[in-house]
C-alpha positions in Angstrom: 0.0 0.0 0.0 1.6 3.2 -1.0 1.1 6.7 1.1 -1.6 7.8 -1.0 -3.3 5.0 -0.3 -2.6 5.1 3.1 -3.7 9.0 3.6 -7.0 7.9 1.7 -7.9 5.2 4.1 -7.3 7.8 7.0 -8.9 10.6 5.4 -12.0 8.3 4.7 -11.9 7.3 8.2 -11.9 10.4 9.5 -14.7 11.9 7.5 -16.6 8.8 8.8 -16.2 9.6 12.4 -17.2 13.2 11.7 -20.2 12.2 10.3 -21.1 9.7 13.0 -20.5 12.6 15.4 -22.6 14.8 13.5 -25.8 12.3 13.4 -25.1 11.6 17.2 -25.6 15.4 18.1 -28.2 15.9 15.5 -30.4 12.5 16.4 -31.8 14.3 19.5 -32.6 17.6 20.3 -34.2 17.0 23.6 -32.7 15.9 27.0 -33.6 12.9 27.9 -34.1 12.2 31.9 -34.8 8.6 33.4 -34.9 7.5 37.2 -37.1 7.7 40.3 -40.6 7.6 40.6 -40.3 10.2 43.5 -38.1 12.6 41.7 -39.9 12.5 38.7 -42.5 15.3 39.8 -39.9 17.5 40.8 -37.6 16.9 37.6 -41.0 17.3 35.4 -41.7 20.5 36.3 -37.7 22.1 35.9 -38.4 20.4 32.8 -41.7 22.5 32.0 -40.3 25.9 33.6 -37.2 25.6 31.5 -39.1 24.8 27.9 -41.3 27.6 28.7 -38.7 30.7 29.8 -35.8 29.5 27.2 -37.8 28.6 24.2 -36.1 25.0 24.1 -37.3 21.3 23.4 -39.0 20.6 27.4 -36.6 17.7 28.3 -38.2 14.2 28.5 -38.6 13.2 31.7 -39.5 9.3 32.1 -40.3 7.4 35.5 -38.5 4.2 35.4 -37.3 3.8 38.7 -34.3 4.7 40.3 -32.6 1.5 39.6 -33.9 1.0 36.3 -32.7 4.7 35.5 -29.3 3.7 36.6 -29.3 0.6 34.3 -30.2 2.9 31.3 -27.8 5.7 32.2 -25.0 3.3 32.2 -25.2 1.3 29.4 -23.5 4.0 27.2 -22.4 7.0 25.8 -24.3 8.8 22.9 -27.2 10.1 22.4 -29.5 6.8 22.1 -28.8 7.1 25.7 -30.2 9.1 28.4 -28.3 12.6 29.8 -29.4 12.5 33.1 -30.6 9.9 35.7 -33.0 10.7 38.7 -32.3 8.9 42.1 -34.1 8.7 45.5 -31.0 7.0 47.1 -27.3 7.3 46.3 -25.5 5.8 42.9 -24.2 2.0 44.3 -20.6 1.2 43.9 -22.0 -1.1 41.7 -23.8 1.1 39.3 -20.8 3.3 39.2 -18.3 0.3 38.5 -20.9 -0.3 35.4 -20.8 2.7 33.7 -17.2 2.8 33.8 -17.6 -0.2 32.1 -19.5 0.8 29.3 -17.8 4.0 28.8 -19.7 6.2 30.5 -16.3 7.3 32.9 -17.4 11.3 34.0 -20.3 11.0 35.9 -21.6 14.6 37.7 -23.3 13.4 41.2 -26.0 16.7 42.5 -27.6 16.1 45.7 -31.0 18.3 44.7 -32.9 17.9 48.3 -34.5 15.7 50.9 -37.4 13.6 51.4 -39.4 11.6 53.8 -41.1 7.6 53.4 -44.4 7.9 54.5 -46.5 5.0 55.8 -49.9 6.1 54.7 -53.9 4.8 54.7 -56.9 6.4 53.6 -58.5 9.2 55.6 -61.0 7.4 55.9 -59.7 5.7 59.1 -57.4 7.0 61.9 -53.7 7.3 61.2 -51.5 4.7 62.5 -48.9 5.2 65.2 -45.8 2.7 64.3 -42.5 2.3 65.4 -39.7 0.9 63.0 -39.9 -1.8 65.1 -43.1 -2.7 64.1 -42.5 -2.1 60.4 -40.0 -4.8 60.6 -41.8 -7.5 62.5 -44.9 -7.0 60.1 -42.9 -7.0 56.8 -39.7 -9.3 57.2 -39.2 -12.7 56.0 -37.9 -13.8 58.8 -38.3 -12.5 62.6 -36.3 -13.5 65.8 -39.1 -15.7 67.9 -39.3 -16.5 71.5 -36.0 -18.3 71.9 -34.8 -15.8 69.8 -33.8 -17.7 66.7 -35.4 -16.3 63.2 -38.4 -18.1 62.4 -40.4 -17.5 59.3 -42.7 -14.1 60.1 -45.7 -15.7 61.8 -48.0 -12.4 61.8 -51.3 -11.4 60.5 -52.3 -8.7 62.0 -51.0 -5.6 63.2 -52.4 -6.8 66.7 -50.3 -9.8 66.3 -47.3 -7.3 66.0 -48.1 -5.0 68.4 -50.9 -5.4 70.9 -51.7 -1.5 70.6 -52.3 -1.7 66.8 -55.5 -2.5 65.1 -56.8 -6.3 64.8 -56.8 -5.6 61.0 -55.1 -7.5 58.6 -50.9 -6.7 57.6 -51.7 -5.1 53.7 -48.7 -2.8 52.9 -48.3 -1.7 48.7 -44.8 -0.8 48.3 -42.3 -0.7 45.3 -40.5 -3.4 43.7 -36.6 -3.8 44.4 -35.9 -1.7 41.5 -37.1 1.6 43.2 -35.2 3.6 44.9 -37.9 4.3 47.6 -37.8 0.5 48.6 -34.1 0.6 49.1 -34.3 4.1 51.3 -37.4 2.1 53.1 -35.3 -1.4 54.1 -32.0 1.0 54.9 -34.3 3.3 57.2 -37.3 1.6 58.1 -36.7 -2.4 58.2 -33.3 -1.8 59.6 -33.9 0.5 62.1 -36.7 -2.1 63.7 -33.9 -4.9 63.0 -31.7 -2.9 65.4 -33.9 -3.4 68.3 -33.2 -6.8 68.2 -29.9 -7.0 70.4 -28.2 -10.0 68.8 -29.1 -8.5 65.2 -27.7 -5.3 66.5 -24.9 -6.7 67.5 -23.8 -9.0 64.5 -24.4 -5.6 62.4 -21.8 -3.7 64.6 -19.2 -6.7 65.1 -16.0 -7.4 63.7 -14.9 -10.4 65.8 -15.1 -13.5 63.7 -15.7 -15.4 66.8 -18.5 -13.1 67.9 -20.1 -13.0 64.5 -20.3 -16.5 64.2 -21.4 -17.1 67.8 -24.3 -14.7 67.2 -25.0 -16.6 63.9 -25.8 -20.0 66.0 -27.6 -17.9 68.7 -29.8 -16.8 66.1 -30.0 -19.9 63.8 -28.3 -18.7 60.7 -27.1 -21.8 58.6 -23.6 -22.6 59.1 -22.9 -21.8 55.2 -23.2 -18.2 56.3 -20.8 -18.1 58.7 -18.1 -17.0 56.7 -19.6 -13.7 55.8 -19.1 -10.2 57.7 -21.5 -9.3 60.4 -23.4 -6.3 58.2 -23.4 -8.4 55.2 -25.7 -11.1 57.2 -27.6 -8.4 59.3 -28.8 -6.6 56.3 -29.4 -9.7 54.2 -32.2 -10.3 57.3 -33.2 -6.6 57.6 -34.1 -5.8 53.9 -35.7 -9.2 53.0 -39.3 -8.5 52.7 -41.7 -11.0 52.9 -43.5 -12.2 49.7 -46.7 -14.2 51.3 -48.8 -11.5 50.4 -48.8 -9.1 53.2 -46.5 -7.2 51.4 -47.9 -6.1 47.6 -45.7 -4.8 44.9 -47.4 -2.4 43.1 -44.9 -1.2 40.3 -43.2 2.0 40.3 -46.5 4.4 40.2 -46.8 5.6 43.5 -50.2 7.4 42.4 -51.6 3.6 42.0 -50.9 3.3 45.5 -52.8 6.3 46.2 -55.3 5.5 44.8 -55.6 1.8 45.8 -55.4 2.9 49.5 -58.4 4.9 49.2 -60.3 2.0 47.9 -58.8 -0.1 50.6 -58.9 2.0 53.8 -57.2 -1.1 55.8 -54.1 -1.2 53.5 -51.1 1.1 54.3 -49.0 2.2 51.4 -45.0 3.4 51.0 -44.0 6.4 49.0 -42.1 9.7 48.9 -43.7 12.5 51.4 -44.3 14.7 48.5 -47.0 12.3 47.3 -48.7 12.6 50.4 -48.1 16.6 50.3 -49.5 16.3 46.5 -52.7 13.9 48.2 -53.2 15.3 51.7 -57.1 15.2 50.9 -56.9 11.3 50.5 -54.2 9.8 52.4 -52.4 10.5 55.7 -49.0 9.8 57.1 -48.5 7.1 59.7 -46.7 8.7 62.9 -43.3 7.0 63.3 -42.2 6.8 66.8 -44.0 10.0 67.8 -43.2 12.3 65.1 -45.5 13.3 62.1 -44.2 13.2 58.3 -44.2 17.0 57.4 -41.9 19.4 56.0 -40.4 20.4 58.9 -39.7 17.2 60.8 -38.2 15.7 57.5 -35.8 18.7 57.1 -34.7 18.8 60.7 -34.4 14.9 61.2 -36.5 14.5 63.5 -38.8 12.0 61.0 -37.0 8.9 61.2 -37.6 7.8 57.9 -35.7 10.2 55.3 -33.7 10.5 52.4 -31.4 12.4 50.0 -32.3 12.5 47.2 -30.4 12.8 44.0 -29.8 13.2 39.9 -26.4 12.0 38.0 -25.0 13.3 34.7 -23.3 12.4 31.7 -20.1 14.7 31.6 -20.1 13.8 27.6 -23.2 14.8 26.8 -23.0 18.3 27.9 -22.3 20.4 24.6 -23.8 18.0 22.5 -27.2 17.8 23.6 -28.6 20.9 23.4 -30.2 22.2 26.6 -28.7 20.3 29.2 -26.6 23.3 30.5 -29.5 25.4 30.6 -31.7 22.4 32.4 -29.3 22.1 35.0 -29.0 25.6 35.6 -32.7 25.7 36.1 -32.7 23.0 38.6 -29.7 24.4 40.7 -31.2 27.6 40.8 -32.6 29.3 44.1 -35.8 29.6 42.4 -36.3 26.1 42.0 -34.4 24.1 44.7 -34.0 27.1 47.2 -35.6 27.3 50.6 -38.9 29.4 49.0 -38.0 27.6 45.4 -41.2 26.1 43.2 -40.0 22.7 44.0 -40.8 23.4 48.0 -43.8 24.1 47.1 -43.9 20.8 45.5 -43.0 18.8 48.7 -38.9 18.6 48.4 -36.8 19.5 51.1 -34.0 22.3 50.0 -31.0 21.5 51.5 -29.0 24.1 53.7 -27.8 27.2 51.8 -24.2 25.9 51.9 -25.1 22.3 50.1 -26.6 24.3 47.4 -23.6 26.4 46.6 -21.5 23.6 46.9 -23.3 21.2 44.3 -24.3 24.3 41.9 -20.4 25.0 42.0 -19.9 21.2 40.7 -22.5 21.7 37.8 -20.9 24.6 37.0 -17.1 23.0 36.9 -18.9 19.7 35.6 -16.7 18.2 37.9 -17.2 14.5 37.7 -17.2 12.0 40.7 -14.6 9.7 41.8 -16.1 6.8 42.5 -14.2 7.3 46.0 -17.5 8.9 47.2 -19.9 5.1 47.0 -16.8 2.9 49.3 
């Protein structure tokens, strides 16, 4: 092959990836957002208010879950993939470890706010009062019993859980494993009622191989276990939720739910507070351990059962699809995510002044995480 054949080929190849380039930008015009159910209201609206004041495509905004978003986030780069994610718990070491994988290696992380799981039931009857404690006995698959080895959950009724609750029977809609909310719920919820258990507690907090595997036997885990860490066992018994139909999965539409538990004012549901802020005239919030899912219990703590919640970006995308910087502008800004922003109005709970200007500073540098951040 002589040099002119040579330059040719490169020249040909060149022109080829230029092209490619060009359809890539040009094959969408729009951003495209995926993710969590319970972020999707406020990521819908950021989307509307930016369409409307800039004159740009409204970005897509699709409800697929926060796990499912991550899955579609990170199986590439281009634009037959989505920009942005939406998450109602942090990216997993996992999920990060997959998009470098696949090439998606800068990955902007924005904590956008806060929110609270709710418990909730149709107005229609009294709220419940609940402790996490009683969240886990109703829902686990397994449950210390009275010799205090884990037994397969024997209870029916709230009564059976607690003698304070109602003799109704346990009817709880929640999410599938995919969402986001259901992995917030068995880190906050089931484990905190797991952690009144003192030999669960303790195998979560211990080290000591001898101790972990002591507590194992006291508690009847199969000896195939016992080469495991402490926390790895614990949460493997904390966040296993039972499947004998006291527990329903009801998909990622936590409006279903909504509207299931005001046909069914025995059944308690699980969502994101600003579901219940968006239905207050339906549904109410169980109190957990004294304290009443509202705005202000959520953003001081005080609620025991809250989350951060969260949206990722593609670092390679930005400049090519148009409107991203101007969409993410939108959402850092003080009218949207700020303590009198639209999206408090909406239910989310704006972080303190100094996390704001600390993650719009990373939009602005589109300074992409580490990975260092999920270990």
């Amino acid at each position: 092959m002589n040099k002119t054949q040579k330059l040719a080929i490169v020249g040909a190849a060149m022109a080829l990836t230029v092209a490619s380039t060009t359809v890539l930008a040009a094959a969408r015009d729009y951003v495209s957002v995926v993710g969590s159910s319970t972020v999707y209201p406020f990521a819908t609206v950021v989307a509307e208010r930016f369409g409307k004041s800039t004159g740009n495509a409204t970005p897509k905004v699709e409800s697929t879950g926060s796990g499912g978003g991550m899955k579609l986030f990170c199986s590439g780069v281009g634009t037959i993939h989505p920009d942005v994610t939406n998450a109602s718990r942090r990216m997993k070491a996992s999920e990060y470890r997959l998009c470098q994988e696949n090439g998606v290696t800068d990955v902007i992380e924005v904590l956008i706010g806060y929110d609270g799981i709710v418990v909730a039931n149709s107005k229609a009857k009294d709220a419940m009062q609940l402790t996490r404690k009683d969240l886990f006995l109703a829902l686990a698959v397994q449950v210390p019993g009275p010799d205090g080895k884990l037994i397969a959950n024997p209870y029916k009724t709230w009564k059976d859980v607690n003698p304070a609750l109602p003799n109704t029977k346990i009817e709880v809609l929640g999410p599938p494993p995919t969402s986001g909310t259901r992995d917030a719920f068995s880190e906050l919820g089931m484990e905190g009622g797991a952690k009144n258990f003192a030999d669960l507690a303790a195998l979560r907090g211990s080290k000591d191989a001898g101790e972990i595997k002591m507590l194992m036997a006291k508690l009847g885990i199969p000896e195939s276990a016992f080469n495991k860490k402490g926390k790895t066992v614990f949460k493997a018994v904390a966040h296993a939720i039972r499947e004998d139909g006291y527990y329903i999965e009801v998909g990622e539409n936590d409006n279903l739910i909504v509207q299931k538990l005001v046909a069914n004012p025995n059944a308690l549901g699980i969502f994101g507070f600003s579901f219940l802020d968006q239905n207050s005239d339906k549904v109410q919030g169980s109190i957990v351990e004294g304290v009443e899912p509202e705005f202000d219990t959520i953003a001081n703590k005080s609620y025991p059962i809250s989350r951060p919640l969260y949206f990722y970006v593609k670092k390679a995308h930005i400049g090519v699809v148009p409107g991203i910087e101007g969409y993410l502008a939108e959402f850092s800004s003080e009218k949207a995510w700020g303590e009198e922003g639209y999206l408090a109005e909406k239910g989310m709970i704006p972080m303190p002044a100094e996390l704001r200007g600390q993650y719009a500073a990373s939009i602005n540098n589109q300074q992409p995480m580490t990975g260092e951040e999920l270990n």
